[in-house]
Phi, psi and omega in degrees: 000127199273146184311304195325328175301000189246135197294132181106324187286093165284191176278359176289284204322307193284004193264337204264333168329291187325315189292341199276355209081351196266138162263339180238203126267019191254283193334256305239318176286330234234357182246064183294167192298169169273334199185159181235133203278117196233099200239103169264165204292162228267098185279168186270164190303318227257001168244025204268116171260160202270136193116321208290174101332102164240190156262084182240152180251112180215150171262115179321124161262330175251203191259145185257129170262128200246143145207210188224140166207121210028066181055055161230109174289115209239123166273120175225145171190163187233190218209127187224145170225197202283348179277336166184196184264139167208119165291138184251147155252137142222181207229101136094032168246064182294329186283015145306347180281334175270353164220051164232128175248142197272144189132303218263148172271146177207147185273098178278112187247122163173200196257137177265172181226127179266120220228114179017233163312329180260154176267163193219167164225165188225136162062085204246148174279130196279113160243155170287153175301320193300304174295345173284308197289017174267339179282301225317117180113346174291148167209103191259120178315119166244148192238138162305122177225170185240122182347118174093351164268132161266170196304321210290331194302316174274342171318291175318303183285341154314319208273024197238321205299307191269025189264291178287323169307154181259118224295124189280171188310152126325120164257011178281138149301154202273299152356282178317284186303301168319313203308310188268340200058046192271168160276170190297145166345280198308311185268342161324270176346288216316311193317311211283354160255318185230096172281160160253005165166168165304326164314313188301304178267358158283023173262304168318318176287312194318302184315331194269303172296346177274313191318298170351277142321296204288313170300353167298289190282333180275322200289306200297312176286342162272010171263305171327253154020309136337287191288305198309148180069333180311132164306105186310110145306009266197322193321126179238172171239153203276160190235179187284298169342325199269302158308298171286293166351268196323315161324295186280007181284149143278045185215158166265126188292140175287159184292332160303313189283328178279353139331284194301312180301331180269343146306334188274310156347322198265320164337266195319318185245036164253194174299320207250138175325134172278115167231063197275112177282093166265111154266115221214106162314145185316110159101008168297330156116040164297306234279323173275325165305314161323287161335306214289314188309304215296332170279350182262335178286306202301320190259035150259333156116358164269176173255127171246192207199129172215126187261150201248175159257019162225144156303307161323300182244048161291302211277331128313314180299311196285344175282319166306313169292327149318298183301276182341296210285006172258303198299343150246017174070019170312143156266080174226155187254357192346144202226169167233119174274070187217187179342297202259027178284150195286137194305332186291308172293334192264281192334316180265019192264294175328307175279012143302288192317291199339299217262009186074002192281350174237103177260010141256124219226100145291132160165185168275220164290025173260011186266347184241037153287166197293324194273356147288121188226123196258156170287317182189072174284144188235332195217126163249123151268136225211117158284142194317329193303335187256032171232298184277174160043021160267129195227055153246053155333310178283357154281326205283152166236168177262127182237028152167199197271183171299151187223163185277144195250137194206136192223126131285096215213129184249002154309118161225110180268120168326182184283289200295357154312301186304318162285350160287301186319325189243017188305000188237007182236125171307087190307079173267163203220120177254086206253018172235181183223148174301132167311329186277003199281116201256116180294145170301116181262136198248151173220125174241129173226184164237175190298051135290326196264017181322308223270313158325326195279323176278348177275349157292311201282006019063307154281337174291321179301270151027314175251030167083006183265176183218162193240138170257155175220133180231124182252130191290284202259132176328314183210173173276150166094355181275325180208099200291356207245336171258145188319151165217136206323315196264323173313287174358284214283320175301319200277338101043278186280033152243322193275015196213143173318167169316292188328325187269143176262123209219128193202147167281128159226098163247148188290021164280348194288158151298122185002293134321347155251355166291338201276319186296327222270334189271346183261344180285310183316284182338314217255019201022038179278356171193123182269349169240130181249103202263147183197157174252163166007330196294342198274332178327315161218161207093353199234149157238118175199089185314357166288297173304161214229329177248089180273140165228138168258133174229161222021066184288021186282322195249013170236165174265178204288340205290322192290342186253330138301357204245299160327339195266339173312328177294004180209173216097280195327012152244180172301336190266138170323154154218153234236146137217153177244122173252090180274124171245112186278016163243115152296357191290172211262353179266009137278346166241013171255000180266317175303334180296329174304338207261008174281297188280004179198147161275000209263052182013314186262346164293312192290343179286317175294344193259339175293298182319318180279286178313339186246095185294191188240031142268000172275079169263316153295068175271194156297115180283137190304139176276320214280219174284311164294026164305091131275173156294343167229333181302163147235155180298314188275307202282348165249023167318319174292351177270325160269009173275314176325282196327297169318306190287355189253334173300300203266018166287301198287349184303287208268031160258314209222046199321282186319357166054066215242334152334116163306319173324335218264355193301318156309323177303340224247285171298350140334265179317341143323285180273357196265166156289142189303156197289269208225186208248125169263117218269331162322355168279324180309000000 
């Protein structure tokens, strides 16, 4: 059912729906809260901890002073009950001085702060008591929204959406669902937009997040099944090429990268398809062993193919590789494949593949259109981003016999994660770091030190370095309490010289204009970049020397390491600053692990432990391991359930052939694969 069916929704409205992705009213239920508004009874000041979201009943006492500072208008007055004192702040709301009275009591709802000896709330939301107490006790849904939507607005159309929709089948075996005591499907959904208490809804998330997993992990063990044992079409032999390469780098492969290489070799020259996993912390050296395959399939007389999850860094890949094939007389053809290659280039490009004459095949997801027609392809190499949450199947064609699989993810998931996650795959694990690699010096603070941070990042730029800045959200009005990409980037270019060049880049943008803003970064035509998440992968660029994140309070460490990855990558030292708008203190002693160690699988191990499962609203990860509501670390226990209930039922019903299994069968008929089985290829 299309939105416009729902009352109130015109073709305006429905275009700002559109920017959330939802399109439909099946999208618009399936489009969960980000966080829940919770208005518990009103505490006294003097029990208010600093960091929490509280409720205090106080009467304004002192006088409100208003003044201005870089076109900003600022109000302060404070607020007393009989247990203590609190300064309220706010920012460019000057008509509260006329309808707030001093004298008078009011419910100060907001995050508390510590402001020099005393606590403060900044921007706090204001009710008369009478009006708290018709929320009090309530949990009211807030949704990630986009400029021109409001919380109420979308609110109306969830509850319209399940007004008009027909409650869908179940697809749990019944079996399953009793096992956990989970609730029905349907209504898990509704809860998790309208709970009836906290308890209601994590039982509803638990159901939903399992669901998650399980179709996941089943999709998976039915590619494993598939796959498994297949007959290499393929078989190579180690060549001289390879060899002599590793000689002339002017680095020595770490003992680690040369473990893994010779796994992938004995792959590469047995009987059976290579479906192979290298899991590598950022800057661990996966990209020359990638290379070393691509040169060992080749000087076997196949083509290989190795897709980037950008056109930046395809186009890195095909420049290295470049470089590498002059500077060592390699006998390779390398070609670059992507979006914006010109319609004149790609007609010859196309007729390379075809005919074999370019047996390195660089790109994104333009290397698997329908209109590739590979001569002999043998080997595809991939980044996770193109193994998980991609569900464009129906791009794939089959363009050739089984081909050996090679998968690259700088993700670092503990083991026993990984192996549910990666169950159709061979691990190798790339635990060492190159000696010449200058560890990152890391700092966590708090916005006091905003200002400081910018007179470093200000100086790095100064000696010719470039900066990254990272904001959890896109825009104002999505999340009111957090940093957001296009405010940032202004308030940037006001607080940073003339000099300095400062540009936005977010996924909302079009392809193509992401592309352009990251190859100007690259190229240091902009020395400061502010972005969300999308930056996580894809970008190299050995110039930049700082990242600072803000309100890294709300992502977890493995993700806020996977950012920090982005800087290092040249000869010159490099800093990240992890600004946390909470001081509270088991929030900066959890940021603090990421002070004392560079070490992707530790931090990944400590992430595991630390994030319990009320941190259900962090930032959601841009990166692969992305469900939708699940996370891997804070449900690892749900996903280990899912996993043992997939490979009960893979080896009782593979073929789902069961009545029970009968909804399950058609589920899976109808939605699109759960990620892509690069054996089509």
């Amino acid at each position: 059912m299309d939105i416009t069916c729902l009352k109130g929704i015109g073709e305006k409205t429905a275009r700002l729906f559109a920017k959330l992705n939802i399109n439909t009213a099946q999208d618009l239920i399936h489009y969960y809260p980000r966080d829940y508004e919770q208005f518990d009874a009103p505490l006294p000041i003097a029990d208010a901890q600093e960091g929490a979201r509280v409720a205090i009943r106080a009467m304004i006492t002192g006088n409100m002073s208003s003044n201005h500072a870089r076109n900003l208008s600022i109000l302060n007055f404070t607020v007393q009950d009989a247990s203590g004192m609190m300064r309220m702040t706010y920012f460019n709301m000057p008509y509260l001085k006329n309808t707030l009275k001093k004298g008078s009591f009011y419910i100060f709802r907001g995050i508390v702060r510590k402001k020099g000896k005393g606590l403060c709330m900044e921007q706090a939301s204001v009710y008369k008591p009478e009006e708290y107490a018709k929320l009090s006790g309530s949990l009211i849904p807030k949704y990630m929204l986009t400029k021109g939507l409001t919380n109420n607005a979308l609110t109306k159309a969830v509850k319209q959406a399940f007004e008009a929709l027909e409650t869908q089948e179940d697809y749990l075996p019944g079996s399953i669902a009793a096992k956990y005591k989970f609730m029905p499907r349907h209504e898990a959904v509704y809860q998790m937009h309208f709970p009836s208490d906290r308890e209601t809804l994590a039982l509803a998330r638990k159901r939903l997040v399992f669901d998650e997993f399980f179709l996941f992990i089943l999709t998976l063990r039915r590619f494993k099944s598939e796959n498994s044992g297949l007959k290499s079409e393929y078989k190579m032999i180690e060549t001289a090429q390879c060899g002599r390469l590793i000689e002339a780098l002017p680095y020595r492969l770490t003992n680690a990268q040369t473990r893994v290489w010779s796994q992938i070799k004995e792959d590469l020259c047995s009987d059976m398809a290579m479906n192979r996993l290298i899991q590598g912390d950022v800057g661990s050296g996966k990209t020359i062993l990638a290379f070393l395959a691509l040169l060992m399939c080749v000087s076997n007389g196949y083509q290989g193919a190795m897709m980037a999850p950008t056109e930046v860094l395809a186009k890195q890949h095909f420049e290295s590789i470049t470089k590498l094939k002059e500077q060592y007389k390699l006998d390779i053809s390398p070609v670059l494949l992507t979006g914006s290659t010109s319609a004149k280039d790609r007609k010859r490009i196309y007729e390379e593949i075809a005919a074999g004459t370019a047996n390195v095949i660089i790109g994104t997801h333009a290397l698997i259109q329908e209109k590739v027609e590979y001569g002999n392809l043998a080997l595809v190499i991939t980044d996770e981003q193109h193994r998980f949450g991609v569900r464009q199947r129906e791009t794939l064609a089959n363009k050739g016999k089984a081909v050996h699989v090679l998968v690259m993810s700088a993700t670092p998931i503990p083991r026993t994660l990984a192996i549910i996650l990666y169950g159709d795959l061979n691990i190798s694990v790339l635990d060492e770091m190159p000696a010449d690699r200058l560890p990152i010096k890391n700092c966590v603070v708090g916005t006091s030190y905003r200002e400081t941070a910018y007179r470093f990042i200000t100086k790095e730029i100064s000696s010719g370095r470039q900066a990254y800045v990272i904001c959890p959200l896109v825009e104002d009005g999505e999340m009111e309490e957090l940093e957001d990409v296009i405010s940032y980037t202004v308030r940037l270019k006001s607080v940073l010289p003339p000099s300095v060049q400062v540009a936005a880049l977010h996924g909302r943008m079009k392809a193509a204009e992401k592309n352009k803003i990251m190859e100007q970064f690259e190229a240091h035509n902009i020395d400061v970049l502010v972005s969300t998440t999308v930056i996580e992968v894809g970008i190299n660029v050995p110039n930049a020397t700082v990242m600072l994140i803000e309100n890294a309070e709300r992502f977890g460490l493995a993700q806020l390491h996977q950012l920090r990855g982005r800087v290092g990558r040249g000869k010159y030292q490099s800093y990240c600053i992890f600004i946390s708008s909470s001081e509270n203190k088991a929030t900066m002693d959890r940021l603090d692990i990421l002070n004392r160690s560079n070490d992707g699988f530790y931090i990944a191990s400590q992430d595991l432990k630390l994030r319990g499962p009320g941190d259900m609203f962090g930032i959601r990860q841009s990166g692969d391991l992305n469900f939708e509501l699940g996370d891997v670390f804070t449900d690892a226990a749900i996903l280990q359930q899912a996993s043992d209930e997939a490979d009960e039922l893979s080896a009782k019903d593979p073929s789902l052939e069961s009545e029970e299994c009968a909804a399950l069968k058609r589920f899976l008929e109808n939605e699109r694969d759960m990620s892509v089985d690069f054996r089509t290829i």
